[in-house]
C-alpha positions in Angstrom: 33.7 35.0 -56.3 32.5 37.9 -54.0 29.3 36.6 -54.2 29.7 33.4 -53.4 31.8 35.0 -50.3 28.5 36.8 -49.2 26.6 34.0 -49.6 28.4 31.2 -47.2 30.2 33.8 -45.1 28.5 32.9 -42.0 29.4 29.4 -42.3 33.4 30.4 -43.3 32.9 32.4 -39.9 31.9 29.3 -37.6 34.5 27.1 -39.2 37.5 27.9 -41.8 39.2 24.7 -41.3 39.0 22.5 -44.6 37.5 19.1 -44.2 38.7 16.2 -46.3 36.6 15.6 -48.8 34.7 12.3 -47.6 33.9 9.6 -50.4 35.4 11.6 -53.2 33.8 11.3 -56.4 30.5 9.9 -55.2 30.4 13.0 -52.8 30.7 15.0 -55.9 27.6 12.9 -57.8 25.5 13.5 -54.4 26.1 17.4 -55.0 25.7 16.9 -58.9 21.8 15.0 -57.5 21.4 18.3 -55.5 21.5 20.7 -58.0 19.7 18.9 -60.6 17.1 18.5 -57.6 17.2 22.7 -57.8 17.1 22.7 -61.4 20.4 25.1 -61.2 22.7 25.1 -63.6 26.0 25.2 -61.8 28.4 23.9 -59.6 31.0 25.3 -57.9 33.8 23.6 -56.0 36.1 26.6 -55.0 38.6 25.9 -52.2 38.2 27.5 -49.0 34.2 27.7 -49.7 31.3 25.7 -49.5 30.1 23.7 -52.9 28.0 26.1 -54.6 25.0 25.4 -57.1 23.9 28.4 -59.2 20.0 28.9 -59.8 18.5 31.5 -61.5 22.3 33.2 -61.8 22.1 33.5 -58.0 24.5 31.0 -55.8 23.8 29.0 -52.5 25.3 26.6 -50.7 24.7 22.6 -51.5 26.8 21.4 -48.1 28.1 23.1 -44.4 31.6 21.5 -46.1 34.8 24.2 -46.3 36.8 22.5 -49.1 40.1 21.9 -49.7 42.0 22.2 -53.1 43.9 18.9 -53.1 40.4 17.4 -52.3 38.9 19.2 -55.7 41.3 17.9 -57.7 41.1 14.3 -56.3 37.2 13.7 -56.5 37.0 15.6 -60.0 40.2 13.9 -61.4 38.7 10.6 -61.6 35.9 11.7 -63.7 37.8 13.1 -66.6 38.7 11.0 -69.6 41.8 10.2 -70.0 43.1 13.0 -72.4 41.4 15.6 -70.1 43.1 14.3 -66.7 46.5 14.3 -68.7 45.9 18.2 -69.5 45.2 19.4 -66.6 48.0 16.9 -65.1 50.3 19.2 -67.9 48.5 22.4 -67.7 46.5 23.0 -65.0 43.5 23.2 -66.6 41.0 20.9 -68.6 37.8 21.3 -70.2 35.5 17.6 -70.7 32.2 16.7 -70.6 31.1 13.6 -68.4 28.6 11.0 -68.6 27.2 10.2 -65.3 24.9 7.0 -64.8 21.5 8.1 -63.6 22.6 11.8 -63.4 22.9 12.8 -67.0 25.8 14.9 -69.2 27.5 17.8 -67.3 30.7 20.0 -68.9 33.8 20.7 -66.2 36.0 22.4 -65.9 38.9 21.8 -63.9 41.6 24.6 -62.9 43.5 26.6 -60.6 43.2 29.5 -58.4 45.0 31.8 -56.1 47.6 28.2 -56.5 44.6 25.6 -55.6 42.3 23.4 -57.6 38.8 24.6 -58.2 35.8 22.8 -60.5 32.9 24.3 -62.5 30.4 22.1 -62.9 27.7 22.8 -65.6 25.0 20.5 -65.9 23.9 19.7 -69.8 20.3 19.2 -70.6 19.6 15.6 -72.0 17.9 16.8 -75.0 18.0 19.7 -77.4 15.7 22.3 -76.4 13.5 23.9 -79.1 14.1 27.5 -79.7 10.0 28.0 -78.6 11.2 26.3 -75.5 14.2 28.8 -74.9 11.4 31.9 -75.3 13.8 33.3 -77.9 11.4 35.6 -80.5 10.3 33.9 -83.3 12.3 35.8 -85.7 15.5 33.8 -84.9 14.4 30.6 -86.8 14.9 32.4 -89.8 19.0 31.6 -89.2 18.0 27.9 -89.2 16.6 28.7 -93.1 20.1 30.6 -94.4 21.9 28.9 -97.3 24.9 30.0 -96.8 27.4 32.4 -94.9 28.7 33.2 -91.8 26.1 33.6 -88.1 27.9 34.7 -85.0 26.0 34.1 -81.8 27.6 36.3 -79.1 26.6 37.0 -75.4 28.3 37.3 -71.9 29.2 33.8 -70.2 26.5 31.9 -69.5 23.8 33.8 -71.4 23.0 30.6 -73.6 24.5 30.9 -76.5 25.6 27.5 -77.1 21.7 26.0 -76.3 20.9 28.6 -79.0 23.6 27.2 -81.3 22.3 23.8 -80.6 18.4 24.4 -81.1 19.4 26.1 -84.5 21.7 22.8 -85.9 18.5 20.2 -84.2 15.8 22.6 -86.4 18.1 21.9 -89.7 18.5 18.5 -88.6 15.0 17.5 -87.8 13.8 19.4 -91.4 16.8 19.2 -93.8 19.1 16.2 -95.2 22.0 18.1 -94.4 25.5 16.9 -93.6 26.4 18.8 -90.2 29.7 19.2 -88.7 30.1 20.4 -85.6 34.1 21.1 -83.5 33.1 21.5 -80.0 35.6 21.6 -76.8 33.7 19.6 -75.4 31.0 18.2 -76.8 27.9 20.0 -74.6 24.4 18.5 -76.6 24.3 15.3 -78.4 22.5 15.3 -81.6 20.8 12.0 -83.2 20.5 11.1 -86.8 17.3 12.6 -87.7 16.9 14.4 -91.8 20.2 15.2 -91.5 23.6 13.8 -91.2 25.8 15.0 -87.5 29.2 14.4 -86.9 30.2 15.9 -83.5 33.9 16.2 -83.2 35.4 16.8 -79.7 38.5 18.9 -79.6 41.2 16.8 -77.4 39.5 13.7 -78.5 38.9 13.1 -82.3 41.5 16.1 -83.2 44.3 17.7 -81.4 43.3 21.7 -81.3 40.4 24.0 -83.2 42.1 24.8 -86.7 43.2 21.0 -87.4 39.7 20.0 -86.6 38.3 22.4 -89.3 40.6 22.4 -91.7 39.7 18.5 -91.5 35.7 18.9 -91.3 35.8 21.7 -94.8 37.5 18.5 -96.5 34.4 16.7 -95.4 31.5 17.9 -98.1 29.7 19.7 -95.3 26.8 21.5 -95.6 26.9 23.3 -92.4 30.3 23.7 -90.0 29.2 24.3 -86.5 32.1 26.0 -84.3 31.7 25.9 -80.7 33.9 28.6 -80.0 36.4 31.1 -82.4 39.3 31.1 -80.0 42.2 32.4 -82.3 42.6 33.9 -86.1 43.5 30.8 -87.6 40.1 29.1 -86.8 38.5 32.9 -87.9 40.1 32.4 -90.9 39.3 29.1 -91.6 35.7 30.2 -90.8 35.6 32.4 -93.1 36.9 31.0 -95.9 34.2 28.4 -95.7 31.2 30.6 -95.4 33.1 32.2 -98.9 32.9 29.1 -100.5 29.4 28.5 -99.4 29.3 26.5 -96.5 27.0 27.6 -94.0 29.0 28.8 -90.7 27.6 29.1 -87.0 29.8 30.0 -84.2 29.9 32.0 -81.1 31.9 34.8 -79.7 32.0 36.2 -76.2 30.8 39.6 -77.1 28.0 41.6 -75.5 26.6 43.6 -78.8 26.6 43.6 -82.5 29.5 45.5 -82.9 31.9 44.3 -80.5 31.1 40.8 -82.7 32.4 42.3 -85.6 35.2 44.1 -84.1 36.9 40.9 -82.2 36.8 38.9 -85.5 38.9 41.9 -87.5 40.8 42.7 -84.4 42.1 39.2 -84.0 43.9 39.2 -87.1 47.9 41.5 -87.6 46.9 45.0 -88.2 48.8 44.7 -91.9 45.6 41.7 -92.7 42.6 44.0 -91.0 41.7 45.6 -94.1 41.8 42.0 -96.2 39.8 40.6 -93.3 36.8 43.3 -93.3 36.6 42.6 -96.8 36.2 39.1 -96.6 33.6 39.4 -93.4 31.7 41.5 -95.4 31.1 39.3 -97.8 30.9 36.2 -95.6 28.8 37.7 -93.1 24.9 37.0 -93.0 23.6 37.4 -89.3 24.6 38.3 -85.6 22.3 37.4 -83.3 23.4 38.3 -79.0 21.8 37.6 -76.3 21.8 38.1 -72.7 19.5 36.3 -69.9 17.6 38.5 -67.5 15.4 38.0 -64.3 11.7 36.5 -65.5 9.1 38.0 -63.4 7.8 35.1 -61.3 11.1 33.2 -61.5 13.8 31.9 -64.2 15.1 33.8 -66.5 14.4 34.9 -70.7 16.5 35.7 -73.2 16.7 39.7 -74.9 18.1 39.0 -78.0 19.7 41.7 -80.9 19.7 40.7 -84.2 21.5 42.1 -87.8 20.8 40.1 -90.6 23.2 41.5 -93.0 22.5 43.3 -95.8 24.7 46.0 -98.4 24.3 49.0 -95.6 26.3 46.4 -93.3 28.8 45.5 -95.3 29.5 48.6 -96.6 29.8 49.7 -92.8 31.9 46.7 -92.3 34.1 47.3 -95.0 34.5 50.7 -93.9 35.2 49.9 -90.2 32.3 52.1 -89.7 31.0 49.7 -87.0 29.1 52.7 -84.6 26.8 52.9 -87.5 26.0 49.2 -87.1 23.0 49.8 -84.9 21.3 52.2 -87.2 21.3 49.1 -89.7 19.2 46.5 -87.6 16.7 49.4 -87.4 17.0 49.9 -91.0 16.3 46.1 -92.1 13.3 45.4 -89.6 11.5 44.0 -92.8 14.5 41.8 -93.3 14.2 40.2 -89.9 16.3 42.1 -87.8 15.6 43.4 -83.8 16.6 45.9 -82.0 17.3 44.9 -78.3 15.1 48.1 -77.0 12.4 46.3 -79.5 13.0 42.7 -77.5 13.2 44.5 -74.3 9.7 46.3 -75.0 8.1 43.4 -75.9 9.4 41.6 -72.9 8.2 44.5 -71.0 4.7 44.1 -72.9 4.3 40.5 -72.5 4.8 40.7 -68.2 7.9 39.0 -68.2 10.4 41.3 -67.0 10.3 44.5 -65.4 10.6 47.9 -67.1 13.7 48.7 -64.4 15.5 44.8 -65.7 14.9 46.1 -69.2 16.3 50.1 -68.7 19.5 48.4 -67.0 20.2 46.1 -70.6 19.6 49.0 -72.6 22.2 50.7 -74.5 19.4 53.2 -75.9 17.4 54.1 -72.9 15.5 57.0 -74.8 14.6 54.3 -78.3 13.8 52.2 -75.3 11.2 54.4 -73.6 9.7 55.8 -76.7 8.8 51.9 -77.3 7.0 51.4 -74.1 5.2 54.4 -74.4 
C-alpha cells in the first residue's frame, strides 16, 4: 500500500487519529456512489488510511476520514450474506458479491492486515461487456468458436481476465444453444438466458468448495464448464479430465506469460504425477490467451494480449517440459490465430493508443519488438 501511503500522506500528517466510522454501511454506499461517480474500479478501506477509489490503476482519496479497523469490519459486515459474514467471523477472511439498490453489483472482499480489518471493494459492471467493447484484438473470438478442450486466460491481478472470461461465455450464449456451467467465488457478471442454457454456481453458496462444485457440474451434460479460478490440483485435475472427454474448459490463472500458465498447472500437482499431468495437458490443451492493462494515451487503459492456440509443436513442447520454447510456437502458428505480445504491442503502438516507452516496459522481447515498429 505504499502508494496509497503517498497518496493521502498529507492528510495522515494533519490528523492520525481514527474517526468512528459515522452511519456505517450507508457511509460505505456514499463512498460506493463516489467511485462509480469516477468510473474507478476500486475501493479501498484500509485502516489507518483514508477510503481509497482506484481509477485508471492510480489511487485517491474519496473522504478526509482516517479509518479504523473495528469500523471496516462493522459497516462491511452487514452487507455480506450470511455464509460470507460466518467466514470471515471463522477465518478472517471472505469473498461475496453484493447487490446494492440503486448502486449496482460490487465483489468484496473482507480481511485482515497488520491484525485489523480492511475491505476491497470492486465494483462489477451491470452488463457483460462485448469483447469489441474491451478493445481486445479481434483474433480472440476465435476461443468463443472452439469445440472442445482446455483455454487458460492468465494475467496479473486486475488485468481483466475475468471480464474477458465473461465476454467469451455471453458470445457462446447469445450465438449457440449451449448448456453453460459456470463455478465462480463469487459470482462477478450475471448472464441471462439468451441461445444458450447458464447455470452460475457460487462457491459458499450452491456448493461448499471448488472441486465439489465441479465434480457436480461434469455430472451435469454440460457443454461448456466455466472455472472462475484453478486454486488447487484437484480442481486442475478435474479440469482436465473434462476438457479430455470433450467438454469445453475456460478458466483463469494468475500468471503473467504463456509459459508460466503451463508451468503452474504441472507444478501444482506431486512431482511423482508431473509427467502424467504434461501428458494429459497436452492433449487437453487448446489456447492461452494473457493479458495485461496498460496506460491508453488520452486516458483509460487497453488490453496487450499473447495468444498460443495450441497445436503438435506445443504439445510436443509441453510434453517435453520444453516450455522456453513455447514462445517460438505462437510465432510459428500466426496462420492458426496466434499473437505475439511484441505484435499486440506494435499494433497498439500503430494505432496511437499507447506509447512506444508503455509498450518497451511490457515487452519480454525488446529487440522482436523494435524490429516491428520499424
Amino acid at each position: 500500500m505504499d502508494d496509497l501511503d503517498a497518496l493521502i500522506g498529507e492528510l495522515n500528517a494533519t490528523d492520525s487519529t481514527p474517526t468512528p466510522l459515522l452511519e456505517g454501511s450507508s457511509r460505505v454506499e456514499d463512498w460506493l456512489a463516489e467511485v462509480i461517480r469516477r468510473k474507478g474500479s476500486d475501493l479501498l478501506l484500509v485502516a489507518g488510511h483514508a477510503p481509497a477509489v482506484r481509477v485508471d490503476g492510480l489511487l485517491s482519496p474519496v473522504a478526509a476520514l482516517v479509518l479504523d479497523g473495528d469500523d471496516v469490519a462493522a459497516a462491511i459486515t452487514p452487507l455480506l450474506p450470511p455464509h460470507a459474514a460466518k467466514l470471515f467471523r471463522e477465518t478472517g477472511i471472505a469473498d461475496a458479491s453484493l447487490r446494492i439498490p440503486a448502486l449496482g453489483r460490487f465483489r468484496v472482499n473482507l480481511h485482515h492486515e497488520r491484525g485489523r480489518p480492511a475491505a476491497a471493494i470492486r465494483v462489477l459492471p451491470s452488463r457483460v461487456p462485448t469483447l469489441g467493447e474491451l478493445n481486445l484484438p479481434p483474433e480472440i473470438e476465435q476461443l468463443s468458436r472452439l469445440g472442445r478442450g482446455l483455454v487458460l486466460i492468465g494475467g496479473a491481478t486486475g488485468s481483466g481476465k475475468t471480464t474477458t472470461l465473461a465476454a467469451l461465455v455471453d458470445c457462446i450464449n447469445r450465438r449457440e444453444a449451449r448448456h453453460i456451467i459456470t463455478v465462480e467465488d463469487p459470482i462477478e457478471y450475471e448472464h441471462a438466458h439468451q441461445a444458450g442454457l447458464v447455470e452460475q454456481v457460487e462457491v459458499g453458496v450452491d456448493a461448499p468448495d471448488f472441486p465439489t462444485a465441479l465434480r457436480a457440474a461434469v455430472r451435469q451434460a454440460p457443454d461448456i464448464l466455466v472455472i472462475g479460478e484453478m486454486r488447487d490440483h484437484e480442481s486442475m485435475r478435474i479440469a482436465l479430465s473434462a476438457a479430455e472427454t470433450g467438454h469445453l474448459v475456460f478458466s483463469s490463472l494468475h500468471t503473467t506469460d504463456v509459459a508460466a500458465s503451463v508451468g503452474r498447472i504441472c507444478d501444482s500437482f506431486p512431482n511423482e504425477r508431473q509427467n502424467t499431468i504434461r501428458q494429459e495437458l497436452s492433449l487437453a490443451l487448446s489456447a492461452v490467451l494473457i493479458q495485461t492493462l496498460i496506460p491508453r494515451i488520452g486516458g483509460g487503459r487497453i488490453p496487450a494480449v499473447e495468444l498460443l492456440m495450441v497445436s503438435y509443436g506445443a504439445r510436443q513442447h509441453i510434453r517435453k517440459d520444453s516450455l522456453q520454447h513455447l514462445h517460438q510456437e505462437i510465432t510459428m502458428t500466426r496462420k492458426a490465430g496466434s499473437i505475439t505480445r511484441e505484435e499486440s504491442l506494435a499494433r497498439l503502438v500503430k494505432a496511437g493508443a499507447i506509447t512506444r516507452a508503455e509498450a518497451a516496459m511490457r515487452s519480454g522481447h525488446p529487440d522482436e519488438l523494435e524490429g516491428l515498429l520499424r
